[in-house]
C-alpha positions in Angstrom: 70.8 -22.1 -4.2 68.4 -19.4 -3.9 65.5 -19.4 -1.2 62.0 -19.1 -1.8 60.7 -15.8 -3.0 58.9 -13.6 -0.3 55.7 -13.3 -1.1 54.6 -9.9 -1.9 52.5 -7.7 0.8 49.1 -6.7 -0.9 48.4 -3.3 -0.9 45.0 -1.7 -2.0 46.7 1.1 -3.6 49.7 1.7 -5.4 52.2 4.2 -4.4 50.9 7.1 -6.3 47.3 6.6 -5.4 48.2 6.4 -2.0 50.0 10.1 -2.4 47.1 11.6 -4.2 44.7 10.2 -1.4 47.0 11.4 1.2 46.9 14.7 -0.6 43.1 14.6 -0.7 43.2 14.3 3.1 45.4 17.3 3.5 43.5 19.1 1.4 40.1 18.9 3.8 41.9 18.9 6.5 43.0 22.3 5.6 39.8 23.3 4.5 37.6 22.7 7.8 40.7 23.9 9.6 40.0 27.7 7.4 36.2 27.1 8.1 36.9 27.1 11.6 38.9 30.1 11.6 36.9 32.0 9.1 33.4 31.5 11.5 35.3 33.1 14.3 34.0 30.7 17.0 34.0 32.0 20.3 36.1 29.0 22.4 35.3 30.2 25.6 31.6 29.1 25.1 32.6 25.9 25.0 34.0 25.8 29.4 30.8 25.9 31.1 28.3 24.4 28.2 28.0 21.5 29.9 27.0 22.9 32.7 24.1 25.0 30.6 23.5 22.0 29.1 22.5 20.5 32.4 20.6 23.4 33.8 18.3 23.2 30.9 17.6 19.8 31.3 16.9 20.5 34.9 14.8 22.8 34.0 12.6 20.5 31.2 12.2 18.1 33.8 9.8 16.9 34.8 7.4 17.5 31.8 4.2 19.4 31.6 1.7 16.0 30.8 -0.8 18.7 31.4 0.1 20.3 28.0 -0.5 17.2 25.7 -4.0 17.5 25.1 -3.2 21.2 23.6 -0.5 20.3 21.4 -2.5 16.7 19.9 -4.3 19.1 17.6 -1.4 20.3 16.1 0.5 17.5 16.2 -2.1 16.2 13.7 -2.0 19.4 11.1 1.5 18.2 11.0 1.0 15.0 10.0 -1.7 16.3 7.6 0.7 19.0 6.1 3.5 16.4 5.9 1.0 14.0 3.3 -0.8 16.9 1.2 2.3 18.2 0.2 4.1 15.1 -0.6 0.8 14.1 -2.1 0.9 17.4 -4.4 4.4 17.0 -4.5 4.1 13.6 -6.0 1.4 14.8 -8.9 3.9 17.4 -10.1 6.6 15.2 -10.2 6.1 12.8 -12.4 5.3 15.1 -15.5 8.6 17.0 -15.0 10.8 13.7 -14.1 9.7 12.9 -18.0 10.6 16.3 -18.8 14.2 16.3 -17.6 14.7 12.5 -18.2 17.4 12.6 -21.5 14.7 9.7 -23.2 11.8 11.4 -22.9 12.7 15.0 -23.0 11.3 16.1 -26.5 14.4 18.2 -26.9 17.6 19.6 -25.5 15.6 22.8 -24.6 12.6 21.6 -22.8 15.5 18.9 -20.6 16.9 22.2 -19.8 13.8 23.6 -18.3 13.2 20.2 -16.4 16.8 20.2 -15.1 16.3 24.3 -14.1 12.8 23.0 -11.7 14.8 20.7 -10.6 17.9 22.9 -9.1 15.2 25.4 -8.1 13.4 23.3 -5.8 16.3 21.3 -4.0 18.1 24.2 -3.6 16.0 26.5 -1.4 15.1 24.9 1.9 11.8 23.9 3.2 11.4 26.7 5.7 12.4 29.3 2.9 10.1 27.7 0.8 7.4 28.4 4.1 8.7 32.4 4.5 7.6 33.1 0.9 4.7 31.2 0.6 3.3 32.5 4.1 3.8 35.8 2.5 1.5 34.4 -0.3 -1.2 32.5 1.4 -0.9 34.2 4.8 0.0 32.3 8.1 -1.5 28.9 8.2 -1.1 24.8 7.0 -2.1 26.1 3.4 1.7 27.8 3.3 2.9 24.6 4.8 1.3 22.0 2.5 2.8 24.4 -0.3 6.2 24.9 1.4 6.5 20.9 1.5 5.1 20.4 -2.0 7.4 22.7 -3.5 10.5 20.9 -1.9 9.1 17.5 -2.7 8.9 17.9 -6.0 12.4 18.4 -7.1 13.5 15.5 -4.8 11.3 12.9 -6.4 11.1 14.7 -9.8 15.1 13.8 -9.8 14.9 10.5 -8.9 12.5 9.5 -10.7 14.2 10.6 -13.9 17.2 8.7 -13.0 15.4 5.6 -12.9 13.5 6.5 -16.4 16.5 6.9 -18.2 17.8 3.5 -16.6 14.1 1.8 -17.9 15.1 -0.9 -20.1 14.2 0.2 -24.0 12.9 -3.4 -25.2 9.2 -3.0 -23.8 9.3 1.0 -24.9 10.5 -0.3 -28.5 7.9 -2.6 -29.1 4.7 -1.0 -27.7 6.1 2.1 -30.0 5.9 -0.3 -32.5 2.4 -0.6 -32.3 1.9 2.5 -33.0 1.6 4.1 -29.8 0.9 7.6 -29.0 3.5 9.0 -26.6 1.6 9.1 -23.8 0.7 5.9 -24.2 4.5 4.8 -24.4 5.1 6.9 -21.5 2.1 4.9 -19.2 2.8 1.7 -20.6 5.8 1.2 -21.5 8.3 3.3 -18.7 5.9 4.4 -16.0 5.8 0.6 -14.7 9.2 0.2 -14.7 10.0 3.1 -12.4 6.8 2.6 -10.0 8.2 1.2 -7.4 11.4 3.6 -7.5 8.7 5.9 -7.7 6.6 4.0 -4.6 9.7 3.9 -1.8 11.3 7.4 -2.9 7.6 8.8 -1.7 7.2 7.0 1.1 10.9 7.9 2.3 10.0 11.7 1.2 6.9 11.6 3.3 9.1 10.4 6.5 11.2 13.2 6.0 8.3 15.8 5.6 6.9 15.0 8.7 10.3 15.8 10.2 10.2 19.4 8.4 6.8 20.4 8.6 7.4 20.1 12.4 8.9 23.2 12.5 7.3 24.9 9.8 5.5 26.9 12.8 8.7 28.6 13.9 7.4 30.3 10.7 3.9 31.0 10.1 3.2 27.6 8.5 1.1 25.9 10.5 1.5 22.8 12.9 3.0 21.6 16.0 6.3 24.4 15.5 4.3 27.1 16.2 3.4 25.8 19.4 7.5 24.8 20.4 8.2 28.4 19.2 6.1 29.5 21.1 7.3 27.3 24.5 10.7 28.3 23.6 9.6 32.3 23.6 8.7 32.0 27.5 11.0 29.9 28.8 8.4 27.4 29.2 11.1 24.5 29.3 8.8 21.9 30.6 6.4 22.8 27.9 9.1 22.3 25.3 10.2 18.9 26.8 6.5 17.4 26.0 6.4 18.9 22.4 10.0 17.9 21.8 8.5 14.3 22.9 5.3 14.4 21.1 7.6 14.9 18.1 9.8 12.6 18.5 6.9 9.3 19.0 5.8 10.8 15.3 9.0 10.3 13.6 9.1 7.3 15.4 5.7 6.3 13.9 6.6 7.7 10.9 10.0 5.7 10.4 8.5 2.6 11.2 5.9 2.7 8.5 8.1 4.1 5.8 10.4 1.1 6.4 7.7 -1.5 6.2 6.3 0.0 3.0 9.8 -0.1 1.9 10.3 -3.4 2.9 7.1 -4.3 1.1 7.8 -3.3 -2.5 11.4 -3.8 -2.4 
């Protein structure tokens, strides 16, 4: 008389899919292993950095308090440049999130053009964005509220769309029912829906500003970078250790109350 069958062992992937991930690891495995040898990395770097690495926090230490009250100024524009540009960045947003949103967009065309804005902001960094417009507006926070607005935008632009074509049809259907203009169907009957996506993507974009406009300076742009750019420049390491800090206790700040709001209107 037969025994009782074994049970079977439980596996999260059959045999194939367990090749074909196996594969997958090979394959970027054997991609960052031709990164590494196509940047030509010089190895022997690497024996005494940590010993560089301590001599320059020997040198940081301890830090110039004396410097604060020079670099509180700044450390403000920062902040300021950080919420005008996601505040511009916002306005010009929305319009184009309906534009490359596949239920709003009037046409396959004009969802092209929304797409396109899209790309073009996220794809060229903030402090690119900064290098062209400080070529425009000159040096200054005015280049850095436009660098940071001009990177905002495609961020929550494409968010936002996302959660417009998730918007639930019913309300839209009845209040174009009514005979609705659509702008009317587009601030009663989506823009609700998507406000708080709309809400905590901002918030979370602002926190990330303030990170980026912080070295906007390095550039022309205004804020506290100039001043660490300038630290850096004469091996004024002390100096750099109480900007570094300074910055830090804002994206502190700045973290904290972008996760309450979030917290709020989640």
């Amino acid at each position: 008389m037969d025994g009782p069958a074994k049970p079977s062992v439980w596996r999260d992937r059959t045999r194939r899919q367990s090749i074909v991930h196996g594969l997958w690891l090979l394959a970027i495995a054997a991609a960052c292993a031709w990164s590494v040898s196509a940047l030509d990395i010089e190895w022997a770097f690497f024996e005494d950095a940590h010993e560089q690495a301590a001599d320059l926090v020997q040198r940081m230490w301890p830090p110039r308090w004396s410097y604060l009250p020079r670099i509180l100024a700044p450390l403000v524009e920062t902040i300021h440049i950080a919420t005008l540009g996601t505040a511009i960045g916002l306005v010009l947003s929305v319009p184009i999130a309906f534009l490359a949103a596949r239920n709003t967009s009037a046409n396959r065309l004009t969802w092209a053009i929304g797409r396109a804005l899209l790309v073009a902001s996220r794809s060229v960094n903030t402090i690119i964005w900064g290098l062209l417009f400080v070529a425009v507006f000159g040096p200054g926070p005015v280049a850095g509220i436009a660098a940071v607005a001009a990177r905002s935008v495609g961020f929550l632009a494409k968010l936002v769309a996302e959660a417009i074509e998730e918007a639930d049809r019913r309300p839209v259907e009845a209040i174009q029912a009514t005979g609705a203009s659509t702008l009317q169907v587009y601030a009663i009957g989506i823009l609700p829906q998507v406000l708080p996506v709309l809400v905590g993507t901002t918030v979370y974009r602002w926190d990330i500003n303030v990170r980026e406009s912080s070295v906007l300076g390095f550039v022309g742009a205004g804020g506290i970078g100039l001043y660490l750019y300038a630290s850096i420049n004469q091996f004024a390491w002390q100096q750099v250790l109480v900007v570094l800090l300074a910055i830090l206790a804002v994206v502190i700040a700045s973290e904290a109350l972008s996760a309450h709001v979030r917290a709020r209107i989640s």
